[in-house]
C-alpha positions in Angstrom: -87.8 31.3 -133.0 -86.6 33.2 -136.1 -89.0 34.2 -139.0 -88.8 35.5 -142.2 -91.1 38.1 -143.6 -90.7 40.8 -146.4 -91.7 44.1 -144.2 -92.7 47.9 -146.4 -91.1 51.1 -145.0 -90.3 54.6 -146.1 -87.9 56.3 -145.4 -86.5 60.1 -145.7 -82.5 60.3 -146.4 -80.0 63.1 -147.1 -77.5 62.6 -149.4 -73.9 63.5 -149.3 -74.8 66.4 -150.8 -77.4 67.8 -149.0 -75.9 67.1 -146.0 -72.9 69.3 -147.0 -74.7 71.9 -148.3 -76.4 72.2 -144.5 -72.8 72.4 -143.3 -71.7 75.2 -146.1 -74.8 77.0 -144.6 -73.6 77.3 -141.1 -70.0 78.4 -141.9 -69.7 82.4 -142.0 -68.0 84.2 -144.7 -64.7 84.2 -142.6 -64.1 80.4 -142.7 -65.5 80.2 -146.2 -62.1 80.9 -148.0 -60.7 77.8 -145.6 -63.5 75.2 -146.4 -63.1 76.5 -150.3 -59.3 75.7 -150.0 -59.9 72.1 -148.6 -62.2 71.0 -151.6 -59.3 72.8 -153.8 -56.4 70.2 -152.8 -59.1 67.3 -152.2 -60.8 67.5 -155.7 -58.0 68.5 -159.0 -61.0 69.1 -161.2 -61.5 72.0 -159.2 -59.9 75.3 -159.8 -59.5 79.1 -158.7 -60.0 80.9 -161.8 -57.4 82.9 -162.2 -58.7 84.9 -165.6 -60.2 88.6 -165.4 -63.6 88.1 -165.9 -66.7 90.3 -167.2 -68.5 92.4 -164.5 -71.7 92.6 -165.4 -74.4 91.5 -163.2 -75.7 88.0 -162.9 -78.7 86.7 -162.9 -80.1 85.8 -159.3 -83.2 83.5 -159.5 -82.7 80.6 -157.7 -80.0 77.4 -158.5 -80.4 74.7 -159.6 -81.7 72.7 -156.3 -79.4 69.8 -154.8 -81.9 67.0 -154.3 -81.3 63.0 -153.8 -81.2 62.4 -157.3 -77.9 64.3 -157.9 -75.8 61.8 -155.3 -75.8 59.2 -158.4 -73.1 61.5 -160.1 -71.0 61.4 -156.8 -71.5 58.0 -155.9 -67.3 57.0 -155.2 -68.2 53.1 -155.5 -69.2 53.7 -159.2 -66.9 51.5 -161.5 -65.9 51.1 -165.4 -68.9 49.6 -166.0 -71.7 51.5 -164.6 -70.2 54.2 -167.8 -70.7 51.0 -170.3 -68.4 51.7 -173.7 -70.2 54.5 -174.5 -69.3 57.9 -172.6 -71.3 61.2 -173.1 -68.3 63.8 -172.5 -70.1 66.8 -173.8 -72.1 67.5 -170.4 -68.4 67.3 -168.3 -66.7 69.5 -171.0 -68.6 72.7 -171.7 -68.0 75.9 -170.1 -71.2 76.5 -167.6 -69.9 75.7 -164.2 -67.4 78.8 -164.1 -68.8 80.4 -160.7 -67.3 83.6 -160.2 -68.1 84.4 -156.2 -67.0 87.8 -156.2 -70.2 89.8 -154.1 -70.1 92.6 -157.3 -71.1 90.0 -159.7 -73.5 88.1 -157.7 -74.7 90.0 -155.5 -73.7 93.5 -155.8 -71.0 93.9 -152.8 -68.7 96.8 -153.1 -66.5 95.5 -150.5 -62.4 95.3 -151.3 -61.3 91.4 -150.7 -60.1 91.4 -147.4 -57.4 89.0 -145.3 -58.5 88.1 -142.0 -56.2 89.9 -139.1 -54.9 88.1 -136.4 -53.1 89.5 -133.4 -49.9 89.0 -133.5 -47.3 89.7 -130.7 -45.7 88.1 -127.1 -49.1 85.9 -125.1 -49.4 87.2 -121.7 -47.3 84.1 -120.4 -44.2 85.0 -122.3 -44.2 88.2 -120.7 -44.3 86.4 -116.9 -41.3 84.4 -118.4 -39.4 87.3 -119.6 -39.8 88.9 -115.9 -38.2 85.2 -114.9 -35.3 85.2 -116.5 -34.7 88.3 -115.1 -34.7 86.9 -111.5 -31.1 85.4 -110.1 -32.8 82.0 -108.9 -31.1 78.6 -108.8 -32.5 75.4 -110.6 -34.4 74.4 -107.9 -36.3 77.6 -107.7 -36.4 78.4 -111.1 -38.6 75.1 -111.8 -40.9 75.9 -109.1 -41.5 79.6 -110.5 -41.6 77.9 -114.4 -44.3 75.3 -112.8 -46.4 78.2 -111.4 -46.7 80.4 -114.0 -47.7 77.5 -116.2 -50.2 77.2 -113.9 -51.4 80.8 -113.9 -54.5 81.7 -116.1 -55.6 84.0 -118.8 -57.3 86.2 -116.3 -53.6 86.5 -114.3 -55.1 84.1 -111.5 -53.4 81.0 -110.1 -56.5 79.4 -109.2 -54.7 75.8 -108.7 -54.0 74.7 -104.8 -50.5 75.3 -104.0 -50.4 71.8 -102.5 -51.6 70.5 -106.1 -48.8 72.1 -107.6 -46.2 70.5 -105.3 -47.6 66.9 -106.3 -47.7 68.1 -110.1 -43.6 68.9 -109.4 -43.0 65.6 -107.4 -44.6 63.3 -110.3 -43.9 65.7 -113.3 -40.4 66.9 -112.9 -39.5 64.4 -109.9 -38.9 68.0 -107.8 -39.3 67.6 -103.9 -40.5 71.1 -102.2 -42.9 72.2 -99.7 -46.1 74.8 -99.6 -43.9 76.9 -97.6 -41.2 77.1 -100.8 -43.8 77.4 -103.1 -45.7 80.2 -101.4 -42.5 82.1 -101.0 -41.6 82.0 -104.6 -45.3 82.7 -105.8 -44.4 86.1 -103.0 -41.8 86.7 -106.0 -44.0 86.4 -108.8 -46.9 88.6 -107.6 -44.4 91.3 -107.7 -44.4 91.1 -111.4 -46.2 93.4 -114.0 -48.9 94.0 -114.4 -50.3 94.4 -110.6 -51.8 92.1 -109.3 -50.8 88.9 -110.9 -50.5 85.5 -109.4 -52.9 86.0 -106.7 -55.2 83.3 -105.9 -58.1 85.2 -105.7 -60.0 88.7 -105.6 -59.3 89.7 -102.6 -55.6 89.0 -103.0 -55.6 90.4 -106.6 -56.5 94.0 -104.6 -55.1 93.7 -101.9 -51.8 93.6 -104.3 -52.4 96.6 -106.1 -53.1 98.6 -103.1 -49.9 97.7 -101.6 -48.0 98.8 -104.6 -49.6 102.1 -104.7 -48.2 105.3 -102.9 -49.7 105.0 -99.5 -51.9 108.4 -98.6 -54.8 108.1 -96.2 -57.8 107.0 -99.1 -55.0 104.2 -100.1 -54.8 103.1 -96.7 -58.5 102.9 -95.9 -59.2 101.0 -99.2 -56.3 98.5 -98.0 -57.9 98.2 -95.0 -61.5 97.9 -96.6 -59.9 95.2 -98.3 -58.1 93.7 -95.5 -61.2 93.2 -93.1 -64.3 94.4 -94.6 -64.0 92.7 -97.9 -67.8 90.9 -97.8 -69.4 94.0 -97.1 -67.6 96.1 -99.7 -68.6 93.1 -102.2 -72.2 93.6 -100.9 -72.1 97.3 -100.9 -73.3 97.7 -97.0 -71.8 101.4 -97.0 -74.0 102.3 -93.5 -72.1 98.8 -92.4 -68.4 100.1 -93.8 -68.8 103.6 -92.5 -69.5 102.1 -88.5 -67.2 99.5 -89.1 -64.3 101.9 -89.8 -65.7 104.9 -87.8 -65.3 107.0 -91.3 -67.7 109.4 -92.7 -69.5 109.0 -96.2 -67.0 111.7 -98.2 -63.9 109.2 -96.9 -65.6 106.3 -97.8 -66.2 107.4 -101.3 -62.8 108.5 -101.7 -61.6 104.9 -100.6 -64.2 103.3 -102.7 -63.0 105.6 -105.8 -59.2 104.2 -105.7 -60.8 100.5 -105.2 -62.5 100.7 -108.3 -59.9 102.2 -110.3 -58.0 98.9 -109.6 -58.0 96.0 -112.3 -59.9 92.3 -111.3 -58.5 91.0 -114.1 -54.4 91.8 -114.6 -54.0 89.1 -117.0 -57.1 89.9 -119.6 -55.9 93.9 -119.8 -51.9 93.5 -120.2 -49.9 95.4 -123.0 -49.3 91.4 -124.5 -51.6 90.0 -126.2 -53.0 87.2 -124.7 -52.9 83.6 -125.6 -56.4 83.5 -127.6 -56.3 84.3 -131.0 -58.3 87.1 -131.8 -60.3 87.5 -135.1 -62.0 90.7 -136.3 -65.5 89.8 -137.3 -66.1 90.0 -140.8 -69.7 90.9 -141.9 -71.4 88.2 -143.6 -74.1 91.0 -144.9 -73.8 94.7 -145.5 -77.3 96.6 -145.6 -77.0 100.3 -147.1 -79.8 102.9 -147.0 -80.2 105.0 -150.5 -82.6 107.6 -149.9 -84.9 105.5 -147.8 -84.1 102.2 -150.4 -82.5 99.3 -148.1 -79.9 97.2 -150.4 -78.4 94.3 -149.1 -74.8 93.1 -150.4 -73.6 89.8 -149.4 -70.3 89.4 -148.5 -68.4 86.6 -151.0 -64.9 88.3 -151.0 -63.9 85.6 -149.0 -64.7 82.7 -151.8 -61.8 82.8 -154.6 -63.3 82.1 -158.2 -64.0 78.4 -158.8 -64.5 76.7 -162.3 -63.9 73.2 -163.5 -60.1 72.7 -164.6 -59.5 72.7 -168.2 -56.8 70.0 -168.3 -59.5 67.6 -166.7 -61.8 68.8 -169.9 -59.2 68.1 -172.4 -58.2 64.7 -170.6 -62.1 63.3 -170.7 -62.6 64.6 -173.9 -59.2 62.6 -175.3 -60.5 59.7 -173.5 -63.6 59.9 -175.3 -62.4 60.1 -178.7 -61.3 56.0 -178.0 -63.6 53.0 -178.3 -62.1 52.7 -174.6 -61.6 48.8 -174.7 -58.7 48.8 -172.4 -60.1 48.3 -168.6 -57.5 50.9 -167.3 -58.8 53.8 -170.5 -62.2 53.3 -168.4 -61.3 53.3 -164.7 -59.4 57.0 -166.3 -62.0 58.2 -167.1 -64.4 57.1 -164.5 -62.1 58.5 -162.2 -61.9 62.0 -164.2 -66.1 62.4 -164.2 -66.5 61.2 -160.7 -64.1 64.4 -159.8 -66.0 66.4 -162.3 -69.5 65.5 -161.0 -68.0 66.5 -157.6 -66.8 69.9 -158.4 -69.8 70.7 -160.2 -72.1 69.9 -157.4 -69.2 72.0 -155.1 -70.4 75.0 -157.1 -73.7 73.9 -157.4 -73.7 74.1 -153.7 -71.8 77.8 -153.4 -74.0 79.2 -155.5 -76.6 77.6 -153.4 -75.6 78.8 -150.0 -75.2 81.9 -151.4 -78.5 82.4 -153.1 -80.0 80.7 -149.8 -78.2 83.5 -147.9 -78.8 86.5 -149.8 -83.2 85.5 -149.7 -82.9 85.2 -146.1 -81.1 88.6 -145.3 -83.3 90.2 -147.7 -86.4 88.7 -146.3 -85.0 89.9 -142.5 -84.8 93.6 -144.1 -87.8 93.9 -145.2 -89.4 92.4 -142.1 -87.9 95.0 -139.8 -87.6 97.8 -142.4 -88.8 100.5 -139.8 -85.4 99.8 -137.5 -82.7 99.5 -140.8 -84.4 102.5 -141.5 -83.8 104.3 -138.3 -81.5 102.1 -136.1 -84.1 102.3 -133.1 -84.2 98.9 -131.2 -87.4 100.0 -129.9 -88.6 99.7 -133.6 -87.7 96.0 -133.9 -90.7 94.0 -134.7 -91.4 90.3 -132.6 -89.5 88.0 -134.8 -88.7 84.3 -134.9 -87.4 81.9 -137.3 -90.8 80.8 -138.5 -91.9 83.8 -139.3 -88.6 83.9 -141.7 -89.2 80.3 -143.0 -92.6 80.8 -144.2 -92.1 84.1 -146.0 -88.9 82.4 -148.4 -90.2 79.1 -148.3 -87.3 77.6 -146.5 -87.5 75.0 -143.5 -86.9 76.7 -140.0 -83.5 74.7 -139.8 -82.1 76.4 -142.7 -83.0 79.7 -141.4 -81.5 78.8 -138.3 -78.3 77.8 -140.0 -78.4 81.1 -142.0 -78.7 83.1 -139.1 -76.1 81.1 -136.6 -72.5 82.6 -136.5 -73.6 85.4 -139.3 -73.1 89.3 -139.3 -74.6 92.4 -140.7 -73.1 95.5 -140.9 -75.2 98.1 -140.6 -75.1 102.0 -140.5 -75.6 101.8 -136.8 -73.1 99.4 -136.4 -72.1 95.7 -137.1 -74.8 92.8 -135.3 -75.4 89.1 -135.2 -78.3 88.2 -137.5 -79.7 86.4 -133.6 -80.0 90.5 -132.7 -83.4 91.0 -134.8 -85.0 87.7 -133.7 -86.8 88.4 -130.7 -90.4 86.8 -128.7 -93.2 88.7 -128.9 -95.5 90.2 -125.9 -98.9 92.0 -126.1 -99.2 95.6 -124.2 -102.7 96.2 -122.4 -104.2 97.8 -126.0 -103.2 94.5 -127.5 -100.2 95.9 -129.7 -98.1 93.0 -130.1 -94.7 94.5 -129.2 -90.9 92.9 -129.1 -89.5 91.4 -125.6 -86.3 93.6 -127.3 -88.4 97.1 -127.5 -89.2 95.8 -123.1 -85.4 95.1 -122.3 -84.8 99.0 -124.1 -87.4 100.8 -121.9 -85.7 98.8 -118.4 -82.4 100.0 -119.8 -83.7 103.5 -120.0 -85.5 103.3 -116.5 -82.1 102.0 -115.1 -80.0 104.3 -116.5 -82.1 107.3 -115.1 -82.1 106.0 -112.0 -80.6 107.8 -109.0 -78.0 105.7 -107.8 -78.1 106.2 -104.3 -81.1 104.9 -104.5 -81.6 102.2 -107.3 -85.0 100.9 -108.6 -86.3 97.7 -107.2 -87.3 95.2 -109.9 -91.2 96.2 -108.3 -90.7 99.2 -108.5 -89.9 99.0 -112.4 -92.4 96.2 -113.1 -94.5 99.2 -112.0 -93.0 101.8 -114.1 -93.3 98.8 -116.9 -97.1 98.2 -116.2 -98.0 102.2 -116.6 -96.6 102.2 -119.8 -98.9 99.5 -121.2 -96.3 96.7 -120.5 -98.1 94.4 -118.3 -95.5 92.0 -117.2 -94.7 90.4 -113.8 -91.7 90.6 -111.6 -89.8 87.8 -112.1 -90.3 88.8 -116.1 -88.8 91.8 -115.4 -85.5 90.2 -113.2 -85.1 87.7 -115.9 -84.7 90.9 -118.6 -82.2 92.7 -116.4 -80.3 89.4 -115.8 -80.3 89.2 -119.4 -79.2 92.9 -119.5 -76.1 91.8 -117.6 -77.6 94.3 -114.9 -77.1 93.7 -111.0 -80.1 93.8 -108.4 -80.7 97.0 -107.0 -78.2 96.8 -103.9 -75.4 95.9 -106.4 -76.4 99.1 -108.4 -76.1 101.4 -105.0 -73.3 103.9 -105.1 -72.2 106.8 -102.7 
């Protein structure tokens, strides 16, 4: 049975505003100059200033908060009325909203404006179909090669079943063949540059390689290690290898040597560049050290100048001049604020993010002085975004925005801002100490290690424990794994 009652409730909603202001937060310095450019051709009231400008510093105390108030101004479903006959133009027509983003005004960056690279140049695939054309093959065959290298990956692998590829050729270019005709022609390709390509897995990768090389006796033994030992060699059981092949330890080593001078990956090391775009990272942040005085720059080279158009100025302020009877002199000029209001929020919002930004980085700086100051990880203080949020005043998700996909260039090199967050841990004096300043100390043990014999993760849980680190084993396999370090019997050499 259906009632009617009047029901209370509150609720907590972003406005348009806010909502992009989160999303200018999480975009780095890189893409900034791309998102700028979209609210360029979106929004005519909105303009790259062009002019020279003076160079003096700017203020930096805080903008002028967005809040839920402001999404009146860029409500779109506004009409002619809402205005009534009488329209304010002074506040849409004066100068204030010229935001220069330039780091040296606002922030003190010294940095040149830079483009972003890309790599430019053949993909590794063109290079395969350069080698193709190269090959006298009939129609027939020449489909079946196209087909495959198509098929090959990034890495150089064709990890596809050859029995999948003839069904791709039946139903996608209406080609009848066999695995037999296949397999002979993907013989063909994998005698293409760079060694080792088109094999369909590891072992085969090798195995290609070795044959290619001049055969001497540590060639042939590594072919053979290859051939019939290759789950020992990937377990490194040398006492298994060395009765196996009735070798000593010196000829095992030498065989090992040319085994590991081979590539795993032909496809991610060619002279081509491959078919990923790369981008250099740009730093978001740049923290210098004057005589023991940290100064951070922020990084705006990347946002051109913005400021409110000056024909949308003089057009409001004609409009205003009439007693704007006419319905179409007030959808105008309805029109004309509404992309006013919005590219004054737009630069509200810059100035925002980059205020937002600049607190945060600052705030970081200061919290782990002691390692900007000497560049020793060890030196990192337990960190987390909460720790960050309460000091600025900001709520954890905008610290976490802040510090997602952002950089720092340091003088000990460029880091993501996720690098000086880190858990915490107490030693046995109860010194609270970084999980980062552990993972250094394992590194260090590791790397001193002998490594015919490598550490046990007991063994260095023990080391750990004698230093005041009183952690347990799995802790300590979980840090290595995290290291991108191998158990001990992957670490074992000759």
């Amino acid at each position: 049975m259906l009632h009617q009652r009047l029901t209370q409730k509150m609720l907590q909603k972003l406005s348009p505003q806010q909502i992009q202001l989160m999303k200018l937060l999480q975009v780095p310095t890189a893409n900034l100059e791309q998102r700028i450019k979209e609210e360029l051709e979106i929004n005519p009231a909105l303009e790259e200033n062009m002019a020279d400008f003076d160079n003096s510093k700017e203020d930096l105390t805080e903008p002028e908060q967005i809040n839920d108030n402001d999404s009146d101004d860029y409500d779109n479903d506004h009409d002619a009325d809402d205005y009534g006959d009488d329209l304010d133009v002074q506040d849409y027509t004066k100068d204030d909203y010229d935001y220069n983003s330039d780091g040296s005004d606002d922030y003190g960056s010294k940095e040149e404006k830079k483009q972003m690279p890309f790599a430019v140049g053949k993909t590794f695939h063109d290079f395969l179909d350069e080698q193709l054309n190269l090959l006298d093959l009939n129609e027939h065959e020449w489909q079946i090669a196209d087909q495959l290298i198509g098929s090959i990956d990034n890495d150089g692998y064709l990890r596809r079943d050859l029995d999948a590829i003839v069904d791709d050729l039946a139903f996608q270019k209406n080609l009848t063949t066999d695995i037999n005709e296949v397999e002979e022609i993907l013989r063909t390709l994998q005698r293409f540059d760079p060694p080792g390509v088109a094999a369909r897995n590891l072992q085969e990768c090798l195995q290609i390689q070795l044959e290619r090389k001049e055969q001497n006796a540590n060639v042939k033994l590594a072919l053979e290690i290859i051939n019939t030992q290759f789950d020992a060699f990937t377990k490194k059981h040398y006492d298994k290898l060395m009765k196996q092949l009735n070798v000593d330890e010196e000829q095992l080593k030498y065989a090992l040597d040319v085994i590991l001078h081979l590539n795993p990956k032909p496809g991610g090391t060619s002279d081509v560049t491959s078919t990923v775009n790369h981008q250099s990272i740009i730093p978001d942040f740049t923290v210098e050290n004057n005589n023991g005085e940290l100064e951070v720059l922020l990084n705006g080279k990347n946002a051109p100048d913005l400021r409110i158009s000056d024909s949308f100025k003089e057009m409001l302020t004609s409009y205003g001049k009439g007693a704007m009877k006419d319905k179409k002199q007030k959808e105008a000029v309805v029109f004309i604020k509404q992309k006013i209001d919005a590219a004054k929020w737009f630069i509200d919002a810059i100035k925002q993010r980059q205020h937002t930004l600049f607190v945060t980085m600052e705030t970081i700086v200061e919290f782990q002085k002691e390692y900007f100051l000497s560049g020793d990880e060890i030196k990192l203080r337990p960190m987390i975004l909460k720790d960050i949020a309460e000091i600025t005043n900001l709520d954890i998700s905008t610290i976490s925005r802040v510090a997602n996909s952002k950089y720092c260039q340091t003088e000990f090199g460029v880091f993501p801002l996720k690098h000086f967050f880190s858990e915490g841990m107490q030693t046995e004096t109860g010194e609270e100490v970084s999980t980062r300043e552990v993972k250094k100390i394992l590194e260090g043990l590791i790397a001193a290690e002998d490594k015919s014999k490598p550490y046990s993760d007991e063994y260095l849980t023990e080391q750990l424990k004698e230093k005041g680190y009183n952690i347990a084993r799995r802790t300590v396999a979980k840090y290595r794994e995290q290291l991108n370090i191998p158990v001990a019997r992957l670490r074992k050499e000759l």
